[in-house]
N, C-alpha and C positions, 0 to 999 in steps of 0.2 A: 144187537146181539150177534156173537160172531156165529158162521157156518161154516160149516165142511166145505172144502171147497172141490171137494169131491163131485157132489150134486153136478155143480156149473162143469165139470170135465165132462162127466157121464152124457147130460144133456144136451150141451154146446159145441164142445171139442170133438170127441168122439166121432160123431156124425160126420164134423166136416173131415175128421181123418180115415174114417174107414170110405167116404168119396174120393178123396186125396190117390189112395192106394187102390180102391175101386176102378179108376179112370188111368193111375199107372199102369194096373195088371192089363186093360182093354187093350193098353197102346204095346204092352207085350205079346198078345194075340191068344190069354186068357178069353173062356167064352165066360157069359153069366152067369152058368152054372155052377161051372169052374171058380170065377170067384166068391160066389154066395157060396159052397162047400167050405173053401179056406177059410173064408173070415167068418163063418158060422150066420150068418143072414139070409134072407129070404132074396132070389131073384129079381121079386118087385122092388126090393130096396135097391140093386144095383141098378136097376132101368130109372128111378127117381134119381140116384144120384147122377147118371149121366145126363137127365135131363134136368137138372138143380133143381129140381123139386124139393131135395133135402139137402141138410150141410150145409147151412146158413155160411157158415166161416170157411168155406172151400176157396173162396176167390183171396180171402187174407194170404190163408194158407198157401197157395199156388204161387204168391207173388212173392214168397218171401224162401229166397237162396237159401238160407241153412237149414229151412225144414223142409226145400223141396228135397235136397242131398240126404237129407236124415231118413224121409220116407220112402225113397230110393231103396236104401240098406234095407228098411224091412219088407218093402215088396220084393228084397233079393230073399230073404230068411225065410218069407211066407214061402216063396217057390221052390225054394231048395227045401227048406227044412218041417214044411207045413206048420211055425210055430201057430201059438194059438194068441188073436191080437192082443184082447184081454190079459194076457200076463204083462204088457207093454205099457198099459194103460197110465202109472207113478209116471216110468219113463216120459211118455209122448207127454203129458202134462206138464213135468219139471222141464222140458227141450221149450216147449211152447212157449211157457211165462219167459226164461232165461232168453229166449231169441228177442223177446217185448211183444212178441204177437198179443197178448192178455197180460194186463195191468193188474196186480193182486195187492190191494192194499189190508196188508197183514193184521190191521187193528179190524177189518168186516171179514177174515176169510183167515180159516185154518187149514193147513196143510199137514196131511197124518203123516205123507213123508218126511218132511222139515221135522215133525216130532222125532222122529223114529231115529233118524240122524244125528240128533244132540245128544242122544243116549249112548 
């Protein structure tokens, strides 16, 4: 049966993105107040991300050049412009699959983006 492939973003991706930008803002000299504020998360979530407690896929993520440059840009947006990550969410997904970090084989997993687009 095919799924959302929403679910596996929410669950999977997510986490290891909001560590991703978590451990950027750190190295800009963001406190963890400061970034649980921006990215709407609790403090203990940015002390597990520093310490990989959470963000299974931070280490993919980290090693992989176009989505270190990519997440770059939005920890400059976060700071400047306070966006909010969640509206980034289609984005950071569609950047992920297309770089090959996640293999999405379109006959188990639907994409509400890819819908949205053929229309």
């Amino acid at each position: 049966m095919t799924q959302v492939f929403c679910k596996t973003t929410l669950n999977e991706i997510m986490p290891a993105v909001r560590a991703a930008i978590s451990l950027k803002m750190v190295k800009f000299g963001f406190t963890q107040i400061e970034i649980s504020k921006k990215l709407g998360i609790t403090q203990p979530a940015i002390s597990q991300y520093k310490k990989k407690i959470r963000g299974d896929m931070l280490g993919t993520l980290s090693n992989n050049s176009t989505m270190g440059s990519y997440l770059d840009g939005i920890v400059e947006e976060i700071a400047k412009n306070g966006i909010d990550l969640n509206t980034k969410t289609c984005d950071i997904c569609q950047k992920i699959r297309s770089a090959g970090i996640v293999k999405v084989d379109k006959s188990e997993f639907l994409c509400l983006a890819d819908i949205k687009s053929l229309k």
